[in-house]
Structures are given as structure tokens and as C-alpha cells.
C-alpha positions in Angstrom: 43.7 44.5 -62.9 40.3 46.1 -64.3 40.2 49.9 -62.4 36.5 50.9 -61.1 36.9 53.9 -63.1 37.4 52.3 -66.3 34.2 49.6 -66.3 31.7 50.1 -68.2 28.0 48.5 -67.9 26.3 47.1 -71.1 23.1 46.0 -70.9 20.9 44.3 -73.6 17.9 44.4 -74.4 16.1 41.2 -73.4 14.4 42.3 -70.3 13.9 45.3 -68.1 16.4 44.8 -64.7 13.8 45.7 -62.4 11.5 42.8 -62.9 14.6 39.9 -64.4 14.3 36.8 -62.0 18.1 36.9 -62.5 20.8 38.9 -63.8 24.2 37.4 -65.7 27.1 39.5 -65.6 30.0 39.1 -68.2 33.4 40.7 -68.0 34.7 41.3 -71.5 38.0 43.0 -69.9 38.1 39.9 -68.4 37.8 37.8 -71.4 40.3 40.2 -73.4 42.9 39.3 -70.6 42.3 35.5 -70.8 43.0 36.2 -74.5 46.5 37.7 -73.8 47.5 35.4 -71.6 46.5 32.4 -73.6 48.3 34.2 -76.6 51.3 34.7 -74.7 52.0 31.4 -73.5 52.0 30.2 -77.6 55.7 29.8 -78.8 55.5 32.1 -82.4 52.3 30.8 -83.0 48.9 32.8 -83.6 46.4 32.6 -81.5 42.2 32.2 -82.9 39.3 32.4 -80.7 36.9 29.5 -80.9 33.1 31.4 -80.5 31.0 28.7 -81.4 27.4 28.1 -79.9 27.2 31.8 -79.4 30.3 32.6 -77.8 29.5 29.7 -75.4 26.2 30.7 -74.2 27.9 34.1 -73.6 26.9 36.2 -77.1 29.2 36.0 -80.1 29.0 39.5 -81.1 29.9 41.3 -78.0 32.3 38.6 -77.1 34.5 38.1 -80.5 33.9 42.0 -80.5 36.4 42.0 -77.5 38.7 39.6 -78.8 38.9 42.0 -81.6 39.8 44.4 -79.7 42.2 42.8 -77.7 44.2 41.6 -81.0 42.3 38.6 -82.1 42.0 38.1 -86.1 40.8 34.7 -86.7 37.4 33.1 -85.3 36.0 29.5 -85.3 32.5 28.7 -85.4 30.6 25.7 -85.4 28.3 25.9 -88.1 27.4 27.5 -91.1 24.3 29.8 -90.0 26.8 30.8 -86.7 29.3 32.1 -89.2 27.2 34.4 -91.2 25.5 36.0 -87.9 28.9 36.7 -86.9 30.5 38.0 -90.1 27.8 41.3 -89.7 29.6 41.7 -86.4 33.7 41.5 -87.4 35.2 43.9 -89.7 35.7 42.5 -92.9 38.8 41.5 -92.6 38.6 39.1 -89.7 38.7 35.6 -90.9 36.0 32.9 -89.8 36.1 29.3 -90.3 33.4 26.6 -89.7 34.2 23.6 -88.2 31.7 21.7 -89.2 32.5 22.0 -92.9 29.5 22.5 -94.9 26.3 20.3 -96.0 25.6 19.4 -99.4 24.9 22.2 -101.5 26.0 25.1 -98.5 28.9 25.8 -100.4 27.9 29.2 -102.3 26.5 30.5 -99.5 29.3 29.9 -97.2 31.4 31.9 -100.4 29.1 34.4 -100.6 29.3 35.4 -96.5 33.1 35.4 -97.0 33.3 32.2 -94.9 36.0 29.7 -94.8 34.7 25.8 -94.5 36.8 23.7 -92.1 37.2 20.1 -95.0 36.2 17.5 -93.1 35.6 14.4 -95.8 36.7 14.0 -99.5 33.4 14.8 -100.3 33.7 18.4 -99.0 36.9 18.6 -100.6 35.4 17.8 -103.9 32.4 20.1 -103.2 34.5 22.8 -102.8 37.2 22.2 -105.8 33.7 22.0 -107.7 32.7 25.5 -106.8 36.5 26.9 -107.6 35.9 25.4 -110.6 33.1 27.4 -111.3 34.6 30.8 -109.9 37.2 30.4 -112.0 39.9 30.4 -108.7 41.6 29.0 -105.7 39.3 28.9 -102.6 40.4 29.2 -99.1 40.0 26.3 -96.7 41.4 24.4 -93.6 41.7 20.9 -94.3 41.0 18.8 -91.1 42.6 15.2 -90.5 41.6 12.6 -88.3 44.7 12.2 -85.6 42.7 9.7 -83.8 39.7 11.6 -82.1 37.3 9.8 -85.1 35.0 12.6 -84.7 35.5 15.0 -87.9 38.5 14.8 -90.4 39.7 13.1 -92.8 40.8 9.4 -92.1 44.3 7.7 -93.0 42.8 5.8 -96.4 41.2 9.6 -97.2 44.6 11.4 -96.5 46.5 8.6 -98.7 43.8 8.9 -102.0 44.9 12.8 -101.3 48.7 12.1 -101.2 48.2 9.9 -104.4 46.3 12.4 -105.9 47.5 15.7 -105.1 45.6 17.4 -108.0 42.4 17.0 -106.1 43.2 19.8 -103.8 43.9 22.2 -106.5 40.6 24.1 -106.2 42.2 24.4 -102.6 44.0 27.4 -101.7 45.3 25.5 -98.0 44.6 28.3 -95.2 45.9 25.3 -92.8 46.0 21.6 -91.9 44.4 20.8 -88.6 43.8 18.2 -86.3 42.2 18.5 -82.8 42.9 16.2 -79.4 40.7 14.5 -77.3 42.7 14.2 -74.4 44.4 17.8 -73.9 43.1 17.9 -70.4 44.3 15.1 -69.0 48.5 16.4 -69.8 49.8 12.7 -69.1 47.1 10.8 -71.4 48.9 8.4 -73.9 47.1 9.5 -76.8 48.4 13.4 -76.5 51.7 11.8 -78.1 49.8 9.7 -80.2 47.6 12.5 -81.9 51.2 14.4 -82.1 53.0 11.6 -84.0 50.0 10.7 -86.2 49.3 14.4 -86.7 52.9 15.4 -87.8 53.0 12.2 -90.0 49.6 12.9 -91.6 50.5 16.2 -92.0 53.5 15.9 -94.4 52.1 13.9 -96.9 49.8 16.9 -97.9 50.8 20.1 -99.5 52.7 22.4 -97.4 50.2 24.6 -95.0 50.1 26.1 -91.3 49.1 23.8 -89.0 47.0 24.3 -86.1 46.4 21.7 -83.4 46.0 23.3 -79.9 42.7 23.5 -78.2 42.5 25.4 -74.7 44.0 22.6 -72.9 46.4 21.7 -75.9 48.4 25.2 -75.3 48.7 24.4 -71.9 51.0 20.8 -73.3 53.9 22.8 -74.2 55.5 24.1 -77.3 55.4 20.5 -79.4 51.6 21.1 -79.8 51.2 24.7 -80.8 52.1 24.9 -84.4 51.1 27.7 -86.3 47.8 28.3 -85.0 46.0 27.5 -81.6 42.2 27.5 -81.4 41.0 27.9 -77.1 37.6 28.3 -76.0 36.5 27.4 -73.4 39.5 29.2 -71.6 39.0 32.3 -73.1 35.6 31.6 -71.1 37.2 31.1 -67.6 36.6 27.4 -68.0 40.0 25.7 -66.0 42.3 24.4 -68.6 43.3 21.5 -66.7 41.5 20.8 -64.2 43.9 19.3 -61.8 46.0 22.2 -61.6 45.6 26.2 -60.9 43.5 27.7 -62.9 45.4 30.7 -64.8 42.0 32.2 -66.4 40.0 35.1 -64.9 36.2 34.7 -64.3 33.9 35.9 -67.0 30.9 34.8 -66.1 28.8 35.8 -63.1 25.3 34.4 -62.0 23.0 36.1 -59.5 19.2 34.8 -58.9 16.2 36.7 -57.3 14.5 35.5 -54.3 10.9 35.4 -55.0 9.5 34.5 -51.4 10.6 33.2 -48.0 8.3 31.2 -45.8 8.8 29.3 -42.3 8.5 26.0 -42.2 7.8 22.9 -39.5 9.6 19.9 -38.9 8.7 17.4 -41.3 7.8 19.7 -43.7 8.3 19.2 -47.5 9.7 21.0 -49.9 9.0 20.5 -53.9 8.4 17.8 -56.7 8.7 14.3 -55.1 9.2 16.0 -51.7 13.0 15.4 -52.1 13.8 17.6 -48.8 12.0 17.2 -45.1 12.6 19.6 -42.8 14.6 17.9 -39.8 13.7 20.6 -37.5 11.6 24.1 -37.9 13.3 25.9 -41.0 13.5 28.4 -43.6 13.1 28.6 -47.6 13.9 30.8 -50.0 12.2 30.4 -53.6 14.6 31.6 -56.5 13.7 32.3 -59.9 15.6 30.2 -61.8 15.4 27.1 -62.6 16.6 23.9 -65.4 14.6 25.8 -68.0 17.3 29.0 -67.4 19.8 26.0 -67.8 20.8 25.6 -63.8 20.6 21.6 -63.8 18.5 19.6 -62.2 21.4 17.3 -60.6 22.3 20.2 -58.4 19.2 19.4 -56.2 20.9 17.1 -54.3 24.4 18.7 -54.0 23.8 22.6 -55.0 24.4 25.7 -53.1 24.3 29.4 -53.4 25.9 32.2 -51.8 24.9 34.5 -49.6 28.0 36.9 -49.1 30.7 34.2 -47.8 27.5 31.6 -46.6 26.7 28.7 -48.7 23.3 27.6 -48.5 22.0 23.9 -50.0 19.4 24.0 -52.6 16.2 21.9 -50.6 15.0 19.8 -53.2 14.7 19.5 -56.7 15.7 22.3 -58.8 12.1 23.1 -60.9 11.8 24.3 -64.1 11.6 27.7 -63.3 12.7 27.8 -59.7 14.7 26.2 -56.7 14.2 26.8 -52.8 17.1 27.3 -51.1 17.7 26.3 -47.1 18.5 29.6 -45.2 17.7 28.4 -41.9 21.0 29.8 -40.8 20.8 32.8 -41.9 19.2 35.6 -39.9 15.7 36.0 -40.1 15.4 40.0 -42.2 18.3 38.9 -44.0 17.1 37.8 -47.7 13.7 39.6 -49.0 11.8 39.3 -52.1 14.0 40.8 -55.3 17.1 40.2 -53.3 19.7 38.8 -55.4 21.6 35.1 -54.6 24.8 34.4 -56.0 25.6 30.8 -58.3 28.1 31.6 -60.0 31.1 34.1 -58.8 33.5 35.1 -56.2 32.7 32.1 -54.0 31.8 29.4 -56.6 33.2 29.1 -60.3 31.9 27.9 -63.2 34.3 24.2 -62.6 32.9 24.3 -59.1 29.0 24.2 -60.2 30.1 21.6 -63.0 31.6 19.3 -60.4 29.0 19.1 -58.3 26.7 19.2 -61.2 28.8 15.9 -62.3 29.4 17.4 -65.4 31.9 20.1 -67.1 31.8 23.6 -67.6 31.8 23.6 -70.8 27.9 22.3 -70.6 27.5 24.8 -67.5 27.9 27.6 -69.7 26.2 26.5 -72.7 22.8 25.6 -71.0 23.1 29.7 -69.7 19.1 30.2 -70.8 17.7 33.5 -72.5 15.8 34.8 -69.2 18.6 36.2 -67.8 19.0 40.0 -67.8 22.5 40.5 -69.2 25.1 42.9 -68.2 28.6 43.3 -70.1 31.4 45.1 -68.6 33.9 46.7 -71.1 36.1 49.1 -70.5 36.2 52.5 -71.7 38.9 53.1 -74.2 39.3 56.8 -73.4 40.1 56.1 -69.9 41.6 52.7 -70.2 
């Protein structure tokens, strides 16, 4: 448990807080813990923090600054340009690996940022024995198979030309062999055994190397799946790991909106684009300012709601680019005033909550957050912590 005392508010610097039409609020304590427990339910292995697509929406620097912090040493990241933003944030000896691999031609510069390239095809195997080649040494790299996602990795035919050909990973200095599943959050899915088997067999007829194979959910299968190196993300984020059972993680992430206006309205009255709510009796809207353009979706016109303290209150209509109207009908009439603040994400609704009734995931929840929002960080202080 975070004390009072030992929180401390971070604030960027993308808008002033007294005229934000909302204000996102991210717990890094909170994120540190989600770390630790994730970590500490992985049988000897070590435990990497995927921060890809800025940290999830949530800010890579300040976020895999916690996770050093809190013991983390190894960092994936999408692509190429993600990587070097993030290496001027980590110390120097914090390792970061690009999923993606690299394009034609990337190669030096991923080198030259003291990246390591995720190998996803023979081709960027090749590419990067080339460069060894020409630097006169081994280079580090994660080699990536295909387990049956068909998504990135090498396939079966490209992981037999390497078994009958071992020489052409000798620009290759192996940092690990990896494989990722599709169907970690779904713990009864067939093809979690599958991926396993195919995996482990794939695995052995390349040179010896860690291997790492557990996503977020994938820790959460047991022992079988961990390996040498597990990769979460969007746990580390609060996101439920599966999402059938308790969710372990503690919330990072919280969402509050400004009211802009209230107004009365009459029976029969109509509220937004394509008047997609009439009032059924006399009623009372609330304007927020936020909208699909700050990445709250437009499904949630039909089945949204936001919190005031412990009362939910239906978004009436659609949800706008830049705004939604909220019913507050029940709510008493001096209770919600212009600059008010409306809760969408927190105590009373999680990120899986907003994703469900968005008919989507959380993982797109939190990646759509948009740039409007004034941002708050909590850390904790480490002299009083």
C-alpha cells in the first residue's frame, strides 16, 4: 500500500491544469508493484518490461523510468525510432530490444543507439551477420521463431535452412530465442500447448540461447511457459491478465473529464449528431470535454457511463469529437458545475470495464489515451519511501 505521505505529483508540461478539459492520472508506485508481482510469480526466470507505443499511451520515459527503479533491466519496444527515444531515458546499461526487427538498411543505426534488433526473417539475419562482418565482431540479437501465431518470426522451412546451416548465425551473438503466443488469455486454448511443443522443438535445433516466451497472460500459464525471460505489458499497465478471473494488477491509469456546461432540457428533446438520445421526460445534460479525438470511443455512446462519486450516469448520445453529454437527471440540481471534474476511468470503472462495454480490449483503451489530457504522475519519494 502507497502511504499519502510518500506520493508525489508529477506534472508535465502539455497544458496548464487550470484550463485542461481533462486530467489523466498515472500511478508509477503502482506500476512498480505490478512489476514485482509479475516478477515474482516467474519460476527463476527474469522478468523485461514491454514499453512499446509509448509505454502504452502512458509515456515511456517516466514509465520504464519506474521499472528501473523497481529492478527492471531489459525493455522491449516496438520499433526502431521507439528504441532510440528511449535509450536517452535508461542508463546505459539497460538493454532494449525491437520487436519489429529492422527495415532494410536500419541496421547501423540501430548499432549505433546501442539497440538490439528482435530477427524476425532470414533476411534480417543476413542483414545483420553483414554488418558484423563489417565491425569486425559478434552482434547481439534475439532471434524470433514462428510457434504458430504467423505474425513475426521465423517459419519452420527458415528455422531448418538455419539448422542446416549453422554458420549463418555466426555474425550472431544469440541474446535469446523467442516465440510469442496468441492465445495466453484464454488459459484452456488448444494452441497454448501447441506454441509450447512447437516452441521447445523449434528451439533446439538452433544454437543454445535463453529463451523467452511469456507475454502478460503467458506468466499467468504456469511455470512450463516462462523460460528464461518473460516479456508483460499490458499487465504492468493494470490491464486484467485473464480476463475471466480476478484481476491481480493494481490500477495505473486514472481518467477524469471537465464539465463544460449543464442545461435543462424538455421531453422530446434531442441531444447531439443524428439525435441518438430523446429525452423521455424533462432532463438534464452535462457537456464534457472529451471526446473520440482524446481517444474515448465513439461506441460508448450507446453503452457509456461516468462517475459521479458512487453514481453512474449514461453518456446521451454520441460521443463527439471533442465532447460527450452525459444524463444527470438524477443527480441533484447544484451538484456538477462548469470545471467540475467526471470520472471514466478509476475507482468505480477500470480500464477492462470501459473496453467491454466499448466491445473492445484494454489494450486499445489505453493506446487511443490522446495528447489533450493534462498529465499527472504519482511517484514516490525515495527519501521517505
Amino acid at each position: 500500500m502507497v502511504r499519502t505521505a510518500c506520493v508525489q505529483p508529477l506534472f508535465d508540461d502539455q497544458a496548464d491544469p487550470d484550463v485542461a478539459g481533462a486530467r489523466l492520472t498515472i500511478d508509477l508506485g503502482a506500476l512498480a508493484d505490478n512489476y514485482r508481482l509479475l516478477r515474482g510469480r516467474l519460476s527463476g526466470a527474469d522478468c523485461a518490461a514491454v514499453v512499446k507505443a509509448d509505454a502504452y499511451g502512458l509515456g515511456a520515459a517516466r514509465v520504464a523510468g519506474a521499472l528501473w527503479r523497481a529492478g527492471c533491466r531489459q525493455f522491449f519496444v516496438a520499433h526502431l525510432q521507439e528504441g532510440i527515444a528511449l535509450r536517452a531515458a535508461l542508463p546505459a546499461d539497460a538493454e532494449i530490444f525491437i520487436l519489429n526487427g529492422l527495415m532494410p538498411g536500419a541496421e547501423a543505426a540501430c548499432l549505433d543507439a546501442r539497440l538490439t534488433p528482435v530477427l524476425n526473417s532470414l533476411a534480417q539475419v543476413d542483414a545483420w551477420t553483414d554488418l558484423s562482418r563489417r565491425q569486425g565482431r559478434a552482434l547481439p540479437a534475439i532471434l524470433q521463431i514462428d510457434s504458430g501465431m504467423a505474425r513475426l518470426g521465423l517459419a519452420p522451412a527458415e528455422v531448418d535452412q538455419l539448422a542446416g546451416d549453422p554458420a549463418r548465425l555466426g555474425g550472431v551473438a544469440l541474446r535469446a530465442v523467442m516465440s510469442h503466443l496468441a492465445c495466453a488469455d484464454e488459459p484452456a486454448h488448444p494452441a497454448n500447448q501447441a506454441q509450447l511443443a512447437q516452441f521447445e522443438a523449434q528451439r533446439r535445433r538452433l544454437p543454445p540461447a535463453p529463451a523467452s516466451f511469456a507475454n502478460s497472460s503467458g506468466i499467468f500459464l504456469g511455470p512450463d511457459y516462462h523460460f528464461d525471460l518473460a516479456r508483460p505489458g499490458a499487465a504492468l499497465y493494470g490491464v486484467a491478465p485473464v480476463p475471466e478471473a480476478p484481476n491481480p494488477m493494481r490500477a495505473v491509469v486514472r481518467l477524469d473529464a471537465r464539465v463544460i456546461q449543464t442545461r435543462e432540457i424538455a421531453a422530446g428533446d434531442a441531444v447531439g449528431y443524428g439525435h441518438g438520445f430523446q429525452a423521455p421526460g424533462p432532463a438534464r445534460i452535462a457537456t464534457l470535454a472529451i471526446g473520440y479525438a482524446d481517444g474515448w470511443p465513439r461506441s460508448l455512446g450507446r453503452t457509456g457511463v461516468a462517475y459521479v462519486g458512487d453514481r453512474a450516469l449514461p453518456i446521451a448520445g454520441r460521443v463527439s469529437m471533442d465532447s460527450l453529454t452525459l444524463d444527470i437527471t438524477t443527480l441533484p440540481a447544484d451538484m456538477l458545475k462548469p470545471g467540475d471534474f467526471v470520472e471514466l476511468l478509476g475507482p468505480h470503472q477500470s480500464i477492462d470495464d470501459v473496453a467491454s462495454a466499448a466491445g473492445t480490449i484494454g489494450y486499445e483503451i489505453l493506446t487511443s489515451l490522446g495528447g489533450r489530457y493534462r498529465r499527472r504522475y504519482l511517484d514516490r519519494s525515495p527519501s521517505e519511501c
